[in-house]
N, CA, C and O atoms as a printed pandas DataFrame, in Angstrom:
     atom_number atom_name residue_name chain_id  residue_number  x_coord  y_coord  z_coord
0              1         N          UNK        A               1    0.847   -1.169    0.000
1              2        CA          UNK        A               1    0.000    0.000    0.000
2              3         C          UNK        A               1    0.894    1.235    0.000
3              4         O          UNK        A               1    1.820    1.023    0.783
4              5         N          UNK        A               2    0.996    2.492   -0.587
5              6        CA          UNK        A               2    1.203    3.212   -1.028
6              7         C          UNK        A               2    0.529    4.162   -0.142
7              8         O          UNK        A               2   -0.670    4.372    0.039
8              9         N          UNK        A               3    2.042    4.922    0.594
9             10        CA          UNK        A               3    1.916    6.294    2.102
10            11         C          UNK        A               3    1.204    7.578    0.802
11            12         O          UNK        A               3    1.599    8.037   -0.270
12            13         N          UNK        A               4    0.247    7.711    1.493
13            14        CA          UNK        A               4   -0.996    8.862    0.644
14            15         C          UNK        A               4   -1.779    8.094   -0.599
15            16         O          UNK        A               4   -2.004    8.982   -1.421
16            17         N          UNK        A               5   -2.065    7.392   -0.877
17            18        CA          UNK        A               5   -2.860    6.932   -1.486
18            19         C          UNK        A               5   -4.276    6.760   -1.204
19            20         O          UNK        A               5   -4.479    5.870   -0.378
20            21         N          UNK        A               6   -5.441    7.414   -1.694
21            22        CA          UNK        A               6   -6.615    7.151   -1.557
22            23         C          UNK        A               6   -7.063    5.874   -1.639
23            24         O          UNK        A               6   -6.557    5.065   -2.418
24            25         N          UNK        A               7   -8.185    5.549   -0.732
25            26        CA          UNK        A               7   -8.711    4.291   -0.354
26            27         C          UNK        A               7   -9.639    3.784   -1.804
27            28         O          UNK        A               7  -10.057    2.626   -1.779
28            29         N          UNK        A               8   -9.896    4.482   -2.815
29            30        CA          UNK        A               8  -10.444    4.310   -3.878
30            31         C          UNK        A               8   -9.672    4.325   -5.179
31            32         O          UNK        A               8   -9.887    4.155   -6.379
32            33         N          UNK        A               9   -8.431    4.676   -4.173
33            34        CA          UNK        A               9   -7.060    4.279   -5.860
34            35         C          UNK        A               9   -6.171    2.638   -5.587
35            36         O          UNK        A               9   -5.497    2.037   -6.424
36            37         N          UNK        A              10   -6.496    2.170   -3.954
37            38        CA          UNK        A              10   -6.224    0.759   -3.602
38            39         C          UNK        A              10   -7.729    0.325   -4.171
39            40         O          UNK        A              10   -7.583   -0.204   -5.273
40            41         N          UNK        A              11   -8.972    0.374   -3.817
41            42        CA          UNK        A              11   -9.975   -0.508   -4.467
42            43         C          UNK        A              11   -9.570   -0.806   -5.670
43            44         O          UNK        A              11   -9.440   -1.911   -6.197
44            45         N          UNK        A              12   -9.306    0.637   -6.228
45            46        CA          UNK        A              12   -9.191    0.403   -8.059
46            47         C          UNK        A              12   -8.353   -0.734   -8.665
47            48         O          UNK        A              12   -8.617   -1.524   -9.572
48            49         N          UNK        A              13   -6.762   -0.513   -7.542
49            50        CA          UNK        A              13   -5.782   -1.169   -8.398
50            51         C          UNK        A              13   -6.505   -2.432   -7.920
51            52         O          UNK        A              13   -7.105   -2.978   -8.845
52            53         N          UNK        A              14   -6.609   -2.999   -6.836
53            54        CA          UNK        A              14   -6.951   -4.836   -6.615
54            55         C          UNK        A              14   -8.447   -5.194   -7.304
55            56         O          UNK        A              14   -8.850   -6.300   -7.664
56            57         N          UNK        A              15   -8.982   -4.186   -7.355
57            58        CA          UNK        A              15  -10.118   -4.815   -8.207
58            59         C          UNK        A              15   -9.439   -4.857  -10.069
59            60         O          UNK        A              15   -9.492   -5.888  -10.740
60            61         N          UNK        A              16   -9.079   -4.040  -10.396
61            62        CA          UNK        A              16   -8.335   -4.394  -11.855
62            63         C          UNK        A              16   -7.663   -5.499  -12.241
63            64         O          UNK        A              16   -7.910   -6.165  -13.246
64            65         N          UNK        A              17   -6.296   -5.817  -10.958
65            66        CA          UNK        A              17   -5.996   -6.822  -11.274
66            67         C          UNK        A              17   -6.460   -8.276  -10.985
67            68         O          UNK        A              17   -6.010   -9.377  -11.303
68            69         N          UNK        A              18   -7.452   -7.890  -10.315
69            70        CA          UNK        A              18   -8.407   -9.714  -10.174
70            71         C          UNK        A              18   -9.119   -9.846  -11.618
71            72         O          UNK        A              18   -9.231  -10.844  -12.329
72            73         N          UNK        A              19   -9.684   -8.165  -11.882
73            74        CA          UNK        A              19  -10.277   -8.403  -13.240
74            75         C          UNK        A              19   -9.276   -8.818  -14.236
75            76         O          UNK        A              19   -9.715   -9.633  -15.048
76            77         N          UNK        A              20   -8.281   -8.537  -14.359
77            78        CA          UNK        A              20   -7.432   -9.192  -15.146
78            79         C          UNK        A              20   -7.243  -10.415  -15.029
79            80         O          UNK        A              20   -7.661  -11.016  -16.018
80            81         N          UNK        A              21   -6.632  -11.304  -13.977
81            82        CA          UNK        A              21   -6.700  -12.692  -13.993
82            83         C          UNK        A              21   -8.025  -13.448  -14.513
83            84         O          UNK        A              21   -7.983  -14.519  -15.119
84            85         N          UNK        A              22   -9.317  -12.684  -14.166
85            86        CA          UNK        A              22  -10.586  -13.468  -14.509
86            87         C          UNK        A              22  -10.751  -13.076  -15.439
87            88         O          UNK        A              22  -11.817  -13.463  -15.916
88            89         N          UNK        A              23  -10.127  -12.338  -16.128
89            90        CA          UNK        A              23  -10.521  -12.218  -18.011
90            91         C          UNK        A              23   -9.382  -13.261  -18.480
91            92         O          UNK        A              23   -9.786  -13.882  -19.463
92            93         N          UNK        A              24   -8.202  -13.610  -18.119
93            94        CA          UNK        A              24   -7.269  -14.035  -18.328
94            95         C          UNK        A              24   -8.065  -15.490  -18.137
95            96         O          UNK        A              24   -8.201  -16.149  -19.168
96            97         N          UNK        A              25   -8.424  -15.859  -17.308
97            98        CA          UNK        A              25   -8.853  -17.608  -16.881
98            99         C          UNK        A              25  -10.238  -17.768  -17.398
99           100         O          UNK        A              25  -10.644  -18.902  -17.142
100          101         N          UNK        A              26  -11.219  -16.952  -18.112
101          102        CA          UNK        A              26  -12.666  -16.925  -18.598
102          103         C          UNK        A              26  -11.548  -16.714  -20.139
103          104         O          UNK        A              26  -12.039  -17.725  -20.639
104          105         N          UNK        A              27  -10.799  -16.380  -20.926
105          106        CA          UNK        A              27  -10.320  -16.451  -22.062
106          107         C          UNK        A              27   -9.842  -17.735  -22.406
107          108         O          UNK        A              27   -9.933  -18.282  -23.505
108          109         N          UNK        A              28   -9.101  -18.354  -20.925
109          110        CA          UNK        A              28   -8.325  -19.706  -21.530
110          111         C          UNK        A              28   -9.375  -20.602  -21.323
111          112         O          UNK        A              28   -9.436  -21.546  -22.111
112          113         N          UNK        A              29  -10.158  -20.527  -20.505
113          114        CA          UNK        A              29  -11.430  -21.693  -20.227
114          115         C          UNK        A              29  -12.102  -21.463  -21.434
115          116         O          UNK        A              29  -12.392  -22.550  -21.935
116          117         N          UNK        A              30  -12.562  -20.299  -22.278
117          118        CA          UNK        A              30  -13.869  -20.486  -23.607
118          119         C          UNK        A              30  -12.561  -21.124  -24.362
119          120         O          UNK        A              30  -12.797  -22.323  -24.512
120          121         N          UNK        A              31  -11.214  -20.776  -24.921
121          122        CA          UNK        A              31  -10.188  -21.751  -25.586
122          123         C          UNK        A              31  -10.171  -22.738  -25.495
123          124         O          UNK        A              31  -10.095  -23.402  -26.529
124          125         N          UNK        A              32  -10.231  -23.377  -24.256
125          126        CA          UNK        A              32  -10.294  -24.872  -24.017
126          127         C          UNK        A              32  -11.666  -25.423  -24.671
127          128         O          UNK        A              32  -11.774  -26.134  -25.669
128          129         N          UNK        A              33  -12.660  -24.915  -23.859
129          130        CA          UNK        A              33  -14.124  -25.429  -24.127
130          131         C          UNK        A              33  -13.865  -25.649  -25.541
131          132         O          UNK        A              33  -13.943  -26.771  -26.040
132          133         N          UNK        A              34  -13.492  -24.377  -26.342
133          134        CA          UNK        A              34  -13.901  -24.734  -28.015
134          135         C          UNK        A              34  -12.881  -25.595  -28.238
135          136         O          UNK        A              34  -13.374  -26.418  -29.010
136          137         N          UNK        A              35  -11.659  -25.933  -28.014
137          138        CA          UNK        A              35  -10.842  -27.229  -28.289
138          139         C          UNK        A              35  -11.432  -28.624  -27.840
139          140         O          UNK        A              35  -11.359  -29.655  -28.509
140          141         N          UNK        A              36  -12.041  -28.494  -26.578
141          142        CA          UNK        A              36  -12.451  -29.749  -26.520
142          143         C          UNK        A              36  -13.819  -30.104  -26.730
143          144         O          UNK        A              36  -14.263  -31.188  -26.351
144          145         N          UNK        A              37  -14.592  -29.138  -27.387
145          146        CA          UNK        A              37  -15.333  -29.745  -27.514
146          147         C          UNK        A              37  -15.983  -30.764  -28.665
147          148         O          UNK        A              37  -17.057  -31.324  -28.447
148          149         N          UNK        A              38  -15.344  -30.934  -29.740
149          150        CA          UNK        A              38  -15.751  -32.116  -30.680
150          151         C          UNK        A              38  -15.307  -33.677  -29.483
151          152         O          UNK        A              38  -15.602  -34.835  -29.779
152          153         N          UNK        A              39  -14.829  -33.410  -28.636
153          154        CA          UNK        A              39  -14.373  -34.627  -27.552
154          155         C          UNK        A              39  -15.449  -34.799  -26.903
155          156         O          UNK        A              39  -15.972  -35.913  -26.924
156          157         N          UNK        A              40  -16.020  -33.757  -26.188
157          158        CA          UNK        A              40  -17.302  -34.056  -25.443
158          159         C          UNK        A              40  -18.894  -33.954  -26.184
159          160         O          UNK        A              40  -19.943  -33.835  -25.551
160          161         N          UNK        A              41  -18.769  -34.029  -27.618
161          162        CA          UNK        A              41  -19.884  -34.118  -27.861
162          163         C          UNK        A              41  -20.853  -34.998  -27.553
163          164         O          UNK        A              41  -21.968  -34.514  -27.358
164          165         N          UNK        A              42  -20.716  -36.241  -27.452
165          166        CA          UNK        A              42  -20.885  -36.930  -27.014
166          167         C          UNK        A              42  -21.899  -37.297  -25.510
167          168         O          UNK        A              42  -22.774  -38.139  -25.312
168          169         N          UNK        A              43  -21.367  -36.361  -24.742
169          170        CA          UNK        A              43  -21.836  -36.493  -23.548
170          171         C          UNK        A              43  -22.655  -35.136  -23.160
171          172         O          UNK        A              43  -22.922  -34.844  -21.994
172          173         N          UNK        A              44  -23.066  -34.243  -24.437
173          174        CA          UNK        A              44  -23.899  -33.054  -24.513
174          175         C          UNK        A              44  -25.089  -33.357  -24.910
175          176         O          UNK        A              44  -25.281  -34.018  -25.931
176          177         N          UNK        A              45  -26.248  -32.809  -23.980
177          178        CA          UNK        A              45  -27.886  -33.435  -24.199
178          179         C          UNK        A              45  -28.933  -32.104  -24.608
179          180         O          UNK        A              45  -29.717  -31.854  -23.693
180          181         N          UNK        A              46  -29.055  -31.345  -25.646
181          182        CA          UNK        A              46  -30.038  -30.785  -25.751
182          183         C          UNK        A              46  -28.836  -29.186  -25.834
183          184         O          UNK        A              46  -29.232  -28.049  -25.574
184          185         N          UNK        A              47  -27.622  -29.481  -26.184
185          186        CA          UNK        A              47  -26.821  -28.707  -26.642
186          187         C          UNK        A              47  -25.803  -28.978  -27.631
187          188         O          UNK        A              47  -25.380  -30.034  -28.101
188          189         N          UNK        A              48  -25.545  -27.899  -27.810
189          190        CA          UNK        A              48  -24.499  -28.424  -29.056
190          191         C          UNK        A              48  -23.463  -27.540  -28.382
191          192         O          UNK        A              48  -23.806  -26.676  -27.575
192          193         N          UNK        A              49  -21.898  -27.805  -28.792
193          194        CA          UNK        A              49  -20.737  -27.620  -28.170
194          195         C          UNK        A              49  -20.217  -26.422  -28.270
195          196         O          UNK        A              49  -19.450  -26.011  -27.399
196          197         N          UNK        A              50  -20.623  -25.528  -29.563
197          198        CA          UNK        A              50  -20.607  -24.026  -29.488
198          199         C          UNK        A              50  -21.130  -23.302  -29.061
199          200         O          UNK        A              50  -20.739  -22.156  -28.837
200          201         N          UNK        A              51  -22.482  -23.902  -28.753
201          202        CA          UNK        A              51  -23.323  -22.575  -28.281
202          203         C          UNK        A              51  -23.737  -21.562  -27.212
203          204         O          UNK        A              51  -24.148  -21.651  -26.055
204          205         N          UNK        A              52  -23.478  -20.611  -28.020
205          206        CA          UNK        A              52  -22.819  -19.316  -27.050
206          207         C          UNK        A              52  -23.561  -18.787  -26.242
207          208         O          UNK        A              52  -23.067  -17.970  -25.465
208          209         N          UNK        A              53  -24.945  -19.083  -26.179
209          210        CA          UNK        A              53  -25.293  -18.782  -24.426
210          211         C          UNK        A              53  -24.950  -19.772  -23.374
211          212         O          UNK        A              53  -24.609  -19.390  -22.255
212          213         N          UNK        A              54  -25.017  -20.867  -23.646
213          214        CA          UNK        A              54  -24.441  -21.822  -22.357
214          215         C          UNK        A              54  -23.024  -20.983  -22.162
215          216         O          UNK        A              54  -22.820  -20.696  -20.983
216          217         N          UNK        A              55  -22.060  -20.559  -23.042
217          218        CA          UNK        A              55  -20.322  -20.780  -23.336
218          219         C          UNK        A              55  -21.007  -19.220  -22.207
219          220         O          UNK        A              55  -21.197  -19.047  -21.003
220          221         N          UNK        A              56  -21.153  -18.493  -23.306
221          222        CA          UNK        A              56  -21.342  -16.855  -22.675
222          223         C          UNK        A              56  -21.884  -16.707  -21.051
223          224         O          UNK        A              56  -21.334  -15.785  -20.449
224          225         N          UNK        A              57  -22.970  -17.557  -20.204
225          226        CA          UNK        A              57  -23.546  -17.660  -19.388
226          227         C          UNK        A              57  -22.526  -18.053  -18.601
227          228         O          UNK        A              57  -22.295  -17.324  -17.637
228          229         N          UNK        A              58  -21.602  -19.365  -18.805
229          230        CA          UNK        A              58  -20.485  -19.701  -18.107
230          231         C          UNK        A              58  -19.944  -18.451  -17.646
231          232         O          UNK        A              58  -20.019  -17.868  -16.564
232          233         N          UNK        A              59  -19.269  -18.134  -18.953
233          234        CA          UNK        A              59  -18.219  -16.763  -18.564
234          235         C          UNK        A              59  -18.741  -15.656  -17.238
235          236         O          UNK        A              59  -18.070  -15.121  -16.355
236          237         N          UNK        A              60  -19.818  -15.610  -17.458
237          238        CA          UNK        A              60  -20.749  -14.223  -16.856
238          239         C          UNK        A              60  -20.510  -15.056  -15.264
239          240         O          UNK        A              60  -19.901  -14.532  -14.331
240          241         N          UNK        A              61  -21.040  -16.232  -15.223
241          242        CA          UNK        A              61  -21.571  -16.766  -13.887
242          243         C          UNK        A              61  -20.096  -16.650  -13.321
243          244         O          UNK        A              61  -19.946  -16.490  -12.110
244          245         N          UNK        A              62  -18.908  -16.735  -14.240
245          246        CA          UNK        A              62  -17.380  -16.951  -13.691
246          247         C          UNK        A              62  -17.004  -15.485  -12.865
247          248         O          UNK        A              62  -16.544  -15.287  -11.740
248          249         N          UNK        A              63  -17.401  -14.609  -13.909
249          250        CA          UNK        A              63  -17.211  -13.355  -13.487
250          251         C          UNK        A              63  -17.599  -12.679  -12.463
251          252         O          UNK        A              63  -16.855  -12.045  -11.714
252          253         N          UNK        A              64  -19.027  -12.800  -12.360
253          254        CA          UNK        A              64  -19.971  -12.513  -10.925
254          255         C          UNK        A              64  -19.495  -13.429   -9.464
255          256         O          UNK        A              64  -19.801  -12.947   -8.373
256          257         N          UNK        A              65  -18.733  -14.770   -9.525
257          258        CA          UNK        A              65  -18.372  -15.140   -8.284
258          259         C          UNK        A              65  -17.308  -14.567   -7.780
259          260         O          UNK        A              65  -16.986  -14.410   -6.602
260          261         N          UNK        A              66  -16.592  -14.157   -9.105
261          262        CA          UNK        A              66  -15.160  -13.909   -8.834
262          263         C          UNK        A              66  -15.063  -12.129   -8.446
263          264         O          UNK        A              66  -14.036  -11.603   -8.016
264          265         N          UNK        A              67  -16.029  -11.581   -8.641
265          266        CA          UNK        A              67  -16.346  -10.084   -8.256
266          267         C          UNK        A              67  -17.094   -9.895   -7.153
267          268         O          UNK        A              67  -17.185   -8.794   -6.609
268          269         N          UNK        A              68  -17.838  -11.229   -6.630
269          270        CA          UNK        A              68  -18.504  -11.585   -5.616
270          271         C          UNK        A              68  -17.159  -11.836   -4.479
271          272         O          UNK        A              68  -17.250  -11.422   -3.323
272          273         N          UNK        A              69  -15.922  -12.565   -4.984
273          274        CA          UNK        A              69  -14.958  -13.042   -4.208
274          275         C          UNK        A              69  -13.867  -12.202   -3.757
275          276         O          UNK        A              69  -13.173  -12.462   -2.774
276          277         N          UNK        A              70  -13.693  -10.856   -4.746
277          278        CA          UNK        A              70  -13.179  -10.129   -4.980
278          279         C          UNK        A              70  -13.423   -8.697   -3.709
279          280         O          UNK        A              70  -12.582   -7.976   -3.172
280          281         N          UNK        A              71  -15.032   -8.740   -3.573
281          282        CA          UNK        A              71  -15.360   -7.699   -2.955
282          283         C          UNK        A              71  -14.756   -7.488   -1.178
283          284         O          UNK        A              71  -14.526   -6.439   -0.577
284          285         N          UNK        A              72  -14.645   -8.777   -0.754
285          286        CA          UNK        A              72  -14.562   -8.872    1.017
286          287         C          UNK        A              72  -12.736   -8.224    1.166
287          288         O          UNK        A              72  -12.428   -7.374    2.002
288          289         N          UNK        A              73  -11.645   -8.900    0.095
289          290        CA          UNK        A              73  -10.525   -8.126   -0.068
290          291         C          UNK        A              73  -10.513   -6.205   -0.040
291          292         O          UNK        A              73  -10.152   -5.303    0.716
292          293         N          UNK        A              74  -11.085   -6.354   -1.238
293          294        CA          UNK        A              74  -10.882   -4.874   -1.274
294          295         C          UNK        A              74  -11.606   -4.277   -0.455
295          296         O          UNK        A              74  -10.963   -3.274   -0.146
296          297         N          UNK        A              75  -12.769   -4.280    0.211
297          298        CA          UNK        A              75  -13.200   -3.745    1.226
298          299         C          UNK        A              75  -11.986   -3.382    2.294
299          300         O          UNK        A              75  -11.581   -2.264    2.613
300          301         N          UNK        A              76  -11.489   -4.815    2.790
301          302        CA          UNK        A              76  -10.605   -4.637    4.025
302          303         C          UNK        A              76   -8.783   -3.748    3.312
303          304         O          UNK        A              76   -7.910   -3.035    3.807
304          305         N          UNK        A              77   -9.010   -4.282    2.166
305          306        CA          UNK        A              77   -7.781   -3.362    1.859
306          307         C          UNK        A              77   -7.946   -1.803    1.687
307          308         O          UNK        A              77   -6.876   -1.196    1.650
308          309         N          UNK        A              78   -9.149   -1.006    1.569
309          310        CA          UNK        A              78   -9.322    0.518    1.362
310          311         C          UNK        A              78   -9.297    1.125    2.986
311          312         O          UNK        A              78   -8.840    2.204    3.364
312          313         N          UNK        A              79   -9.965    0.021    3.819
313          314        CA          UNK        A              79   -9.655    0.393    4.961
314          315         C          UNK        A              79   -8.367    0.063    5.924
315          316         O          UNK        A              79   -8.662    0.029    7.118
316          317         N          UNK        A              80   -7.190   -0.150    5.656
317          318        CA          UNK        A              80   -6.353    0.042    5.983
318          319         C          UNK        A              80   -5.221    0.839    6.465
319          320         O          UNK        A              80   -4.161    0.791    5.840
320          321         N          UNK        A              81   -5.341    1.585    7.540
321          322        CA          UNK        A              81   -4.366    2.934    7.910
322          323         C          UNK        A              81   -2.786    2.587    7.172
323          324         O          UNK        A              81   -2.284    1.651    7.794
324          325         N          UNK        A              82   -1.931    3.037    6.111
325          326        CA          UNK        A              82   -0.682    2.736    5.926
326          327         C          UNK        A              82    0.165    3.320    6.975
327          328         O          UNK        A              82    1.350    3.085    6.736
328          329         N          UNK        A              83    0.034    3.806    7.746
329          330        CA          UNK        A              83    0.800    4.171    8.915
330          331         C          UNK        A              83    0.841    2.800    9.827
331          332         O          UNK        A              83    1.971    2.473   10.190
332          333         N          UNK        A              84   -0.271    1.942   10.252
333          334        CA          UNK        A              84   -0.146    0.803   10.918
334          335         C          UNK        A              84    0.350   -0.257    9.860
335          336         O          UNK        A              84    1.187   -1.033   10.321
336          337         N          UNK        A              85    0.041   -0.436    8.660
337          338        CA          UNK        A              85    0.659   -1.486    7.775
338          339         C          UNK        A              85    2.314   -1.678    7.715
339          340         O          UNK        A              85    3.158   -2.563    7.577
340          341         N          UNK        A              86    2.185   -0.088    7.934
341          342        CA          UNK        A              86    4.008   -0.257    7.628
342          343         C          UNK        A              86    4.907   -0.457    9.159
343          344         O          UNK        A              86    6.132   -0.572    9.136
344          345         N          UNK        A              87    4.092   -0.480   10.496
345          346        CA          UNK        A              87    3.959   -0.757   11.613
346          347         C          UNK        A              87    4.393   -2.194   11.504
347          348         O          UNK        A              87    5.312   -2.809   12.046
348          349         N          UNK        A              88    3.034   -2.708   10.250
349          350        CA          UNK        A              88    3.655   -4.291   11.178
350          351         C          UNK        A              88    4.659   -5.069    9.976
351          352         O          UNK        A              88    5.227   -6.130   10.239
């Protein structure tokens, strides 16, 4: 944490970079899905292996836990005095 930094320029940066990893891991997961899926066709019932609301719905539901998971961090990180951080 950064001596004078606003508590809404720490939200910003840790919420960005989680958003980055979860665009990063929702990019390689739809890559995979579309690689594997002529493999799992097979075991798909009332879908077919491209289709982009199941694929798209994934992504979204990935995003919302992970912004859901995201939130209890940055909360406790904006409230942090850097005078006691650098204390301990």
């Amino acid at each position: 944490m950064a001596v004078g930094a606003r508590p809404s320029d720490i939200g910003g940066m840790i919420g960005r970079q989680s958003l980055m990893l979860v665009a990063a891991g929702v990019i390689a997961g739809l890559l995979a899905a579309w690689r594997v899926a002529p493999v799992i066709r097979s075991l798909l019932y009332g879908v077919t292996p491209g289709d982009g609301v199941s694929l798209v719905g994934a992504a979204l539901f990935v995003v919302v836990v992970a912004a859901a998971a995201t939130a209890i961090p940055v909360g406790r990180a904006t409230r942090v005095e850097p005078a006691s951080a650098l204390r301990e």
